[in-house]
C-alpha angles and dihedrals in degrees: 000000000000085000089056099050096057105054086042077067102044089053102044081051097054090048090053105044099038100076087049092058095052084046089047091048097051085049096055102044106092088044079056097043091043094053082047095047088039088046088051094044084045085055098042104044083047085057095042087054097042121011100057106082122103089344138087116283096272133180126169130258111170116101084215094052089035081061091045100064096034088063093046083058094052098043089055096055086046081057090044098054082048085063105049090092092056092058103047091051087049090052098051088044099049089044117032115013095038099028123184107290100047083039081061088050093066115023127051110200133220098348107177110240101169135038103222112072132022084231100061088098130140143202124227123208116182127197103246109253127277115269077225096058083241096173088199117145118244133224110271115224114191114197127217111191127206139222112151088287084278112075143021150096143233094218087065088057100065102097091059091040093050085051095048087047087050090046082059101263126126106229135213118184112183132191115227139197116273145200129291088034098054138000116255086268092077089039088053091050092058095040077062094041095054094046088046093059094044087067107038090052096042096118091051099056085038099248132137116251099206090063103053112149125183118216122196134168132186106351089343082076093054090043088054100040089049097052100040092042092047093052087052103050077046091051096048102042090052086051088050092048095042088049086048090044090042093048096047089052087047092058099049086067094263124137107198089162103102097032084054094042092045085066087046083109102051094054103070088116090076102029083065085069102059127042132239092227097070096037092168099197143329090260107056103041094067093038093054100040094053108107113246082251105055123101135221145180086247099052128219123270107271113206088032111250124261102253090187144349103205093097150022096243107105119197118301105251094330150357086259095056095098115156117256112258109300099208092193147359117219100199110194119190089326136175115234102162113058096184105052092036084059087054092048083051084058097050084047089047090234101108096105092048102051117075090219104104090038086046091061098040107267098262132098084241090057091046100051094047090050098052116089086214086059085051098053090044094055102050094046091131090055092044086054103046114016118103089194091063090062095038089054100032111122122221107262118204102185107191122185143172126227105222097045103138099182103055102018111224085240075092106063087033093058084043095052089041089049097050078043095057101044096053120061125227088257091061098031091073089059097053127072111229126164144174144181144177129203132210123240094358116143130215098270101024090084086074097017093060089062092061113086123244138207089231093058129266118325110243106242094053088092097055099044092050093045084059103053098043093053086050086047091045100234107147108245124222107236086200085061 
């Protein structure tokens, strides 16, 4: 009877609510259709802004893909709501505790740093004088934003830069070219420029430049290890050709030494570029210092000689315009490897909306010229033997969070293991590589957890600025 009784209900149930599920579903069904249609004009207005250029006109289909970029979006405005503090605390300290004319003390706005653009302009910040009057220069930290290389602005960067400058750093922040008005060749030539004039212009911003570092995040890191490693390998195999060169006059009976040495004192334009502190050898300096005019008794190589063969960049100008002395790289959250992080885009569902894969010509070849990984690689021999490499090589510091879902920390580990293979243990020792992950740190929160907020500091900004002055060898206060 029990028994009865229950499937009579069930029964009874079924017959009942069945009717008011078909009625809810029919309902339902243009709110359903309405969230479907506004998730495919989300897509496709996303793909219309961002997925047009050098490419086929393209719009997705796919439900799966459709999601996909619905989620990125709202992950961004998420990311967007995180940020509101920041700006607010940014706002009440620009306006009314800094004001504009000690805002004017301490930042020097859209100095032009390049030719070829209007937009190749920079910000200064400068540390606030010593209550001492200690005139001592300070470390110079150039910035390299990121933004997918194809969007960003310095101006969103103020409130890192104002914390670095507080940390003791001065602080140059550069806009750079960006797709879709220009391939990541062009973006690569002001990333130089503005290193470039951060050195050349030290004394008068009052930095030391002996301690120029390079800071990059995103695609700001690739940007920066691109452009540094490739001036090394550049460095060190004109300092191999001009030995070997060297070495062949020298056993035909012929002494150059004193006729190269005698010209030692017309060649400061090009000594500026490169610093005492890391005199690779007796040979290069004088060969490369040497102006494209001058003339020896050991002539200039003509046709100029092939510094490298793992890529299609040739040198920037000349075979003489090498970047000044990088002291160190701080590589935040970068991309190394053009061609797995593209795989790790598709998985996401991003590949047609970030410019990556455009930016570096659309091709495997492109790809793999344009991936520091590829450099290193490829210049494994150089990496192995060469004592100008170590002598140029710059410090790296990699940090990565672990839970960085845009750019996967696989990136800054294959970075760290490559620079690991190609130098032997020997080597190893004389060169100064780091790296660090952090838990439960997202993609952006390694630059966004140096900008004040009005809720107080994130947790993980002590951390991140302990590290990096200890890599940039400012003595930290343990009472801070």
């Amino acid at each position: 009877m029990p028994l009865f009784k229950s499937r009579t209900i069930f029964v009874s149930a079924s017959l009942f609510f069945l009717p008011v599920m078909v009625l809810c579903a029919v309902l339902c069904l243009p709110l359903i259709a309405c969230i479907v249609g506004a998730m495919y004009l989300i897509a496709w207005i996303v793909y219309l802004q961002l997925a047009q250029t050098h490419v086929e006109f393209n719009l997705p289909y796919n439900p799966s893909r459709v999601l996909k970029i619905n989620l990125i979006i709202l992950d961004l405005l998420v990311g967007w709501i995180y940020e509101i503090p920041i700006i607010v605390s940014f706002i009440y300290w620009r306006y009314w505790t800094m004001r504009n004319q000690r805002f004017q003390h301490i930042v020097k706005r859209d100095i032009t740093y390049s030719d070829a653009d209007p937009d190749c302009k920079l910000d200064v910040y400068s540390p606030s004088a010593s209550p001492l009057g200690d005139k001592k220069k300070s470390p110079i930290v150039v910035f390299i934003y990121g933004g997918s290389w194809s969007s960003g602005s310095k101006y969103i960067y103020t409130p890192l830069a104002n914390t670095l400058r507080e940390m003791g750093y001065v602080v140059v922040v550069p806009d750079y070219r960006k797709y879709p008005r220009v391939m990541v060749d062009e973006m690569y030539a002001d990333v130089r420029q503005a290193i470039k004039w951060a050195y050349k212009h030290a004394s008068e911003i009052h930095g030391d430049p002996e301690l120029l570092y390079v800071m990059g995040h995103s695609a700001g890191a690739h940007l920066v290890s691109q452009v540094v490693l490739t001036d090394l390998v550049d460095k060190a195999s004109y300092a191999e050709a001009a030995r070997d060169r060297t070495a062949n006059h020298n056993s035909h009976g012929h002494n150059h030494t004193s006729s190269i040495n005698s010209n030692n004192s017309s060649n400061s334009n090009m000594s500026s570029l490169i610093s005492e502190k890391h005199d690779p050898s007796s040979i290069i300096k004088p060969m490369m210092m040497a102006p494209p005019h001058h003339t020896t008794s050991l002539p200039p190589p003509s046709p100029p000689l092939p510094l490298y063969n793992h890529s299609h960049h040739p040198i920037h100008g000349s075979i003489y315009d090498f970047l000044p002395q990088v002291e160190g790289l701080l590589l935040l959250a970068g991309v190394y490897n053009i061609e797995t992080h593209l795989e790790h885009e598709t998985s996401r569902g991003v590949e047609k909306i970030s410019a990556m894969a455009r930016a570096m010509g659309s091709s495997v070849d492109g790809y793999r010229a344009n991936s520091p990984t590829e450099l290193i690689r490829s210049s494994q021999g150089l990496f192995a033997t060469s004592t100008e490499v170590i002598d140029f090589m710059p410090r790296i510091l990699f940090i990565h969070g672990e839970i960085d879902t845009t750019v996967p920390k696989e990136q800054s580990a294959e970075m760290y293991n490559v620079l690991g293979e190609v130098l032997s243990p020997e080597r190893r020792v004389e060169v100064d590589i780091r790296m660090l992950f952090y838990k439960s740190m997202s993609h952006s929160q390694c630059v966004t957890a140096f900008m004040p907020s009005c809720l107080g500091k994130d947790r993980l900004q002590k951390s991140l600025a302990r590290d990096i002055q200890e890599f940039i060898n400012v003595p930290v206060d343990e009472d801070e």
